[in-house]
C-alpha angles and dihedrals in degrees: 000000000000108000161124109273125185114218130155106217096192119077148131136205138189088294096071128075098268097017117138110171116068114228103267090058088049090057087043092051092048099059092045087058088053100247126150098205152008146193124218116216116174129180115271100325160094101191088107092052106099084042092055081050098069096051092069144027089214119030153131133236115202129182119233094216124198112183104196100300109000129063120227119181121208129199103188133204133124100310094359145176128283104191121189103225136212089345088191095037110173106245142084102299094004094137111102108223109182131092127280096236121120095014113104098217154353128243097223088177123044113176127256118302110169105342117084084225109086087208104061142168095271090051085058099052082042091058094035086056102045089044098058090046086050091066096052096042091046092059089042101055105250128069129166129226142257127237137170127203128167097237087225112215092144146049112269095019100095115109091015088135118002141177121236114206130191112229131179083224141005104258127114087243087058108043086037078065095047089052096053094037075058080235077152148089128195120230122177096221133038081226091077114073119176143170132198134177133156118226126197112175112316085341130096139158134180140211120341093005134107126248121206096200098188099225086295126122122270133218124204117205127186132177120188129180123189106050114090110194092004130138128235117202135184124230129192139168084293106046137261109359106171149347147180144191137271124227118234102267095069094249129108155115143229139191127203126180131217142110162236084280094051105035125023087197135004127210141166140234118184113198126191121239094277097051093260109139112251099176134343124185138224111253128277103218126219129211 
């Protein structure tokens, strides 16, 4: 069935160097967390496959590959995924310093490390990055996605953050296509929930699609639960163009107006209070 569908594609067992949980915890642990899916992607290696397998009826295995000094993860199929990882990783030559082409996306927001925050600075150079790049490959036809994984090691670090994907089914083929299409956003908690579309006249389209807008104005709309206080802003090809508070209660909506002249794409970053990042979408993109 068509649908939103919450999975962390970053994640390591037993079977990877600091790993502590074996695969069938980390599958436990995954559907305690409320997740719908997940992608194991263990170092340099397919000895867990045939135990991953065991966990699913339909499902992925992907390789977490570092060749010498960067870090590449890799989630395989026919035809399958090659993701850049952590592209600020924390760490004597964590920075990944390679193009973008032929990877299918970027993984803006790895999970905690070290640090006790699950949004930390590295996750900021990461979406600075990717947003920049974003800006060049939209006007040049071909951007790639955001995601965001855990990169699980440890007990209570699955989901935190995670990336949820529309699908026109839930099978790892299809969500595997909504991933690489960017018909996603990442969220570090199953609390948040968020929507977001662009309208011009009788024609809309939502995350990770294109709008032809016709020349005709074009209103934004977005509707977030789960932060309460927080801050949602909107972010084109020239920056930050806009942004609003949240109530309280964490639920609320905004609308902003602009168009194909003003902004070649639009997404959306909500903070908490403190600043911390609490979801952040792929682009709309104008024509």
């Amino acid at each position: 069935m068509a649908g939103w569908y919450r999975g962390d594609c970053h994640l390591h067992s037993t079977y990877s160097h600091g790993g502590e949980l074996t695969p069938a915890q980390l599958a436990a642990a995954a559907r305690a967390a409320g997740l719908d899916f997940v992608a194991a992607t263990e170092h340099n290696t397919a000895d867990a496959h045939d135990e991953w397998a065991g966990q699913a009826t339909d499902w992925q295995y992907g390789v977490e590959d570092g060749p010498i000094d960067r870090h590449l993860d890799a989630v395989h199929r026919a035809g399958g995924l090659c993701v850049v990882a952590h592209p600020y990783a924390p760490y004597p030559t964590g920075t990944f310093e390679y193009p973008y082409q032929g990877f299918d996306a970027v993984e803006v927001w790895n999970g905690q490390w070290s640090s006790d925050l699950p949004w930390n600075a590295d996750n900021e150079a990461g979406l600075a990055d990717w947003a920049a790049r974003l800006t060049a490959d939209v006007h040049d036809g071909n951007w790639r996605p955001a995601i965001g994984n855990s990169d699980t090691h440890l007990a209570g670090q699955i989901g935190i953050p995670h990336t949820v994907v529309r699908a026109d089914e839930f099978t790892a083929t299809a969500l595997l296509a909504g991933i690489a299409a960017g018909h996603s956003w990442i969220t570090g908690s199953t609390d948040i929930d968020l929507s977001l579309t662009v309208s011009a006249g009788d024609r809309r389209a939502g995350i990770g699609e294109r709008l032809d807008t016709g020349g005709a104005p074009a209103t934004v709309r977005v509707e977030v639960r789960g932060v309460p206080s927080g801050a949602i802003s909107f972010h084109t090809d020239r920056g930050t163009a806009y942004q609003v508070s949240l109530s309280a209660d964490g639920a609320g909506s905004a609308r902003w107006r602009t168009s194909a002249a003003q902004s070649a794409f639009v997404r959306v970053e909500i903070r908490h209070p403190d600043g911390q990042m609490a979801a952040l979408t792929n682009p709309i993109t104008l024509i």
